[in-house]
N, C-alpha and C positions, 0 to 999 in steps of 0.2 A: 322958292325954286323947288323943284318938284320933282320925279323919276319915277317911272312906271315899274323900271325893276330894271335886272342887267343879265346878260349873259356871253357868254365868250370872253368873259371877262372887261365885257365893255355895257358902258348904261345902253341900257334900249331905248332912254330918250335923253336929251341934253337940259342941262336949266335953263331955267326961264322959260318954260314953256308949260302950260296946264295938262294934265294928266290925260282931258279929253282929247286936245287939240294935239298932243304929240302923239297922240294912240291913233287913230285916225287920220293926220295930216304931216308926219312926216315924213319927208322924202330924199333917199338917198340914191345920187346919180353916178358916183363915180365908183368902177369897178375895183379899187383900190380901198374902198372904205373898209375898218376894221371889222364891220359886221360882215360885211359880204365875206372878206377872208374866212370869218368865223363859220360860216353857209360853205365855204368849200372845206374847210378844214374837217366839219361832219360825213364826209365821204371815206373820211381812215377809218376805220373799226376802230381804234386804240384810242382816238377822239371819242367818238361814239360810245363806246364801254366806259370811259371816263367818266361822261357826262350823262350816262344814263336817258341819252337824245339822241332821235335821228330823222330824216328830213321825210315828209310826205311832198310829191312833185305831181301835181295836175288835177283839176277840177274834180274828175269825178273822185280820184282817190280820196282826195280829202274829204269830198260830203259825203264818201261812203265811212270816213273815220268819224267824223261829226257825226250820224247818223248813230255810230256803235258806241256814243256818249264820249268820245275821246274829247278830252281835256286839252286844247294847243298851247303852246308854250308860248309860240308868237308866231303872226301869220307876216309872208310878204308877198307882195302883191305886183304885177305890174298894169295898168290901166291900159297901154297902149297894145297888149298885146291879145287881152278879153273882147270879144268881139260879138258876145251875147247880154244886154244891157240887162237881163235879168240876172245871170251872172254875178254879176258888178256887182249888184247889189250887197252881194254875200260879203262883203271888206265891211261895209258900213252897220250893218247888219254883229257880226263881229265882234267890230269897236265900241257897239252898244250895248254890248254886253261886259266889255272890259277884258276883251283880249286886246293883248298887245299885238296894232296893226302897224305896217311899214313898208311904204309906198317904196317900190324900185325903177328907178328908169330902165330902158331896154339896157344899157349895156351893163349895168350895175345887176340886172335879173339874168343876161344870156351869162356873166360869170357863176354868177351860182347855180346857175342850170346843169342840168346833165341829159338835157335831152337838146338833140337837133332842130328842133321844133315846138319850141315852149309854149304853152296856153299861157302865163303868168297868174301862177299858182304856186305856190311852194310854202309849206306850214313846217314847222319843228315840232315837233309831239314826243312826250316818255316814249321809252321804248317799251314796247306793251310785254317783254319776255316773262314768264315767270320759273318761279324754282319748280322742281316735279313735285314736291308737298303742298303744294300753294294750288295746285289745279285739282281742282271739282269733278269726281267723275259720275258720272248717270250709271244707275243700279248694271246695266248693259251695256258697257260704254264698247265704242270701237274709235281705234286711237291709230296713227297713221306714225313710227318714227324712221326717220331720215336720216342715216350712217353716213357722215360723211361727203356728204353730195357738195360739189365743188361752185359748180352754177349758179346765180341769183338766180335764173331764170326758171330754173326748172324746178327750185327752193319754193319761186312765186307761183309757178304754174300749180305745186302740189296740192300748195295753201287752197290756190280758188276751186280746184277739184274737192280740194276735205271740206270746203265750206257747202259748196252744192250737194254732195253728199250727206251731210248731216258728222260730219266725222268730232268728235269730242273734246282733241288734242290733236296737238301735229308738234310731234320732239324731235329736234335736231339731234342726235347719238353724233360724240365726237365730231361736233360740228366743223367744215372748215369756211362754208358759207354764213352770215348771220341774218339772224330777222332783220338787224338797223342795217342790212344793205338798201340801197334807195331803187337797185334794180330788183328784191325783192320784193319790193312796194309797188312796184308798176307792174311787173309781172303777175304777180297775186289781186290785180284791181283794186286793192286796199281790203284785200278778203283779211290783212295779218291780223285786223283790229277786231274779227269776228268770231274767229276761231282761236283758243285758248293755244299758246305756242310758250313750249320750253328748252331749254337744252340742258345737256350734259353729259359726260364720257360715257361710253356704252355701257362698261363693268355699273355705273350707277343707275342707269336706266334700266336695265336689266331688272338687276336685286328691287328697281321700285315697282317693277310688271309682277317680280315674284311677290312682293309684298301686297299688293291688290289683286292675287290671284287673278291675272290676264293671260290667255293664253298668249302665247309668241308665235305667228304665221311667218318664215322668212321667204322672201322671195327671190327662187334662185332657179334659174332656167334650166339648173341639171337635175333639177329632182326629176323625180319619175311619177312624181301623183303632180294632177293638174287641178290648179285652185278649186276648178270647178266641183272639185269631188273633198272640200274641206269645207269642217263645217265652221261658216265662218259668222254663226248668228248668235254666239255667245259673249265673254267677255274677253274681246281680242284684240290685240295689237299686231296690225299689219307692219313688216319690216323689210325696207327698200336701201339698196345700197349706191354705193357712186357709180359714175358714171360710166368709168373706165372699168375700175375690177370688181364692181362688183361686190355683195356683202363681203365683210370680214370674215375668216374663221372664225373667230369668236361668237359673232350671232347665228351660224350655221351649228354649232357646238351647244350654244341655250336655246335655238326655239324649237318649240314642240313637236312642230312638221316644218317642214319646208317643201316650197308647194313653185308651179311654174306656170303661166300664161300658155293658155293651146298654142299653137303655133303653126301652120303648115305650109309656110314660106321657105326662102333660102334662107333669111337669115335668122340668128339663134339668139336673139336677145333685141328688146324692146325699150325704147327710151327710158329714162327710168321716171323719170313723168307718166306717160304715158303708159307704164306698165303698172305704178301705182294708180292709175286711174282704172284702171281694166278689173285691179284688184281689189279694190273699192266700191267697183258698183256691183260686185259679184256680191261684194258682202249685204248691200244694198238691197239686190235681188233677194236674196236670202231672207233679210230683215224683215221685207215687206209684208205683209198679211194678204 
């Protein structure tokens, strides 16, 4: 009797079944199975920090997380709902290599789903965070952190901007969003597993910019110098607040300048996506030769 391994506190495969044949050909159809519960129960953060897991949901994410070497935990699958036979392939493909695969029926996959309209895809992968000592930074780095931002969406949207970008890290500051959101994964394209991603309280993040001598750029629509006029080609971290208010006192208080997005509309403040993206490719601009 045999077992690929377990998780959710449940086997990933049952005895009496070979190690090949259960990795590759078992199939769970009732939305009620303990694994699937285990697949929703990844959607709390408190599960997720637990388990050091969180879910990737739809083809291209995933091959763009496979692509950046990520390790899966266990993939599930649903057949009926892959509608490109090359696709398909990718489960079998997989199982031959000794990840643990797990056939879903439609309504055993539309529970674990979180999307409206599921490809039948869905992987569990480490959660790729690290500590701020643990990331690597380039002789010049330029590093993107994120106070507080409340949105997966705009969490993920930042992600595939810093990766198109070239950006080095992307720190959550007093996070209230987290990387293992599954709408961060979708929104970011699966950029999270590309680009080196940390968190932790501001006061900490801080003291570690001060320690690799980084300048601190904050972005705040009432300065009076516009980014455009900062020089942002050295070693800098760009710093973007929530959504609502906007950076804290506190990072208005440590960064070096604080700088604003031109502007010559009615209105006085820009997505904060889309404002770190403005401020991003300035630095970009800059960078370029």
């Amino acid at each position: 009797m045999l077992t690929v391994g377990s998780f959710g506190g449940c086997d990933i495969v049952g005895p009496l079944m070979s190690t090949h044949e259960s990795a590759a050909h078992q199939v769970i159809t009732s939305p009620s199975n303990q694994r699937v519960k285990w697949l929703v129960s990844l959607r709390k953060r408190r599960v997720r920090d637990a388990e050091a897991l969180m879910i990737v949901e739809g083809y291209d994410e995933l091959r763009f997380a496979l692509d950046a070497g990520v390790q899966l935990h266990a993939l599930f699958h649903c057949p009926s709902l892959v509608d490109d036979p090359g696709r398909a392939r990718l489960a079998q493909e997989l199982a031959a290599q000794g990840t643990v695969v797990v056939e879903l029926g439609t309504a055993a996959f539309a529970k674990a789903s979180l999307r409206e309209s599921p490809d039948g895809w869905l992987a569990v992968v480490p959660t790729p965070v690290q500590t701020l000592n643990a990331l690597r930074l380039a002789d010049n780095p330029l590093l993107l952190v994120c106070e507080a931002v409340e949105k997966p969406g705009n969490l993920g949207a930042m992600l595939r901007t810093a990766e198109a970008a070239g950006v080095d890290a992307v720190i959550a500051a007093a996070p209230v969003a987290d990387w293992g959101n599954p709408n961060v994964v979708r929104a970011s394209k699966g950029t999270i597993f590309a680009v080196p991603v940390a968190a932790a309280s501001s006061p900490a993040v801080a003291d570690w910019l001060r320690k690799h001598d980084i300048k601190i750029v904050a972005a705040s629509p009432e300065s009076q110098t516009l980014v455009t006029d900062v020089d942002l080609s050295g070693r800098v971290a760009v710093v973007v607040g929530a959504e609502h208010s906007g950076l804290d006192e506190f990072w208005l208080r440590e960064a070096d300048i604080a700088a604003a997005v031109p502007m010559f509309g009615r209105v006085n403040s820009l997505n904060v996506a889309a404002a770190a993206a403005v401020i991003l490719y300035e630095a970009v601009r800059q960078r370029t030769p």
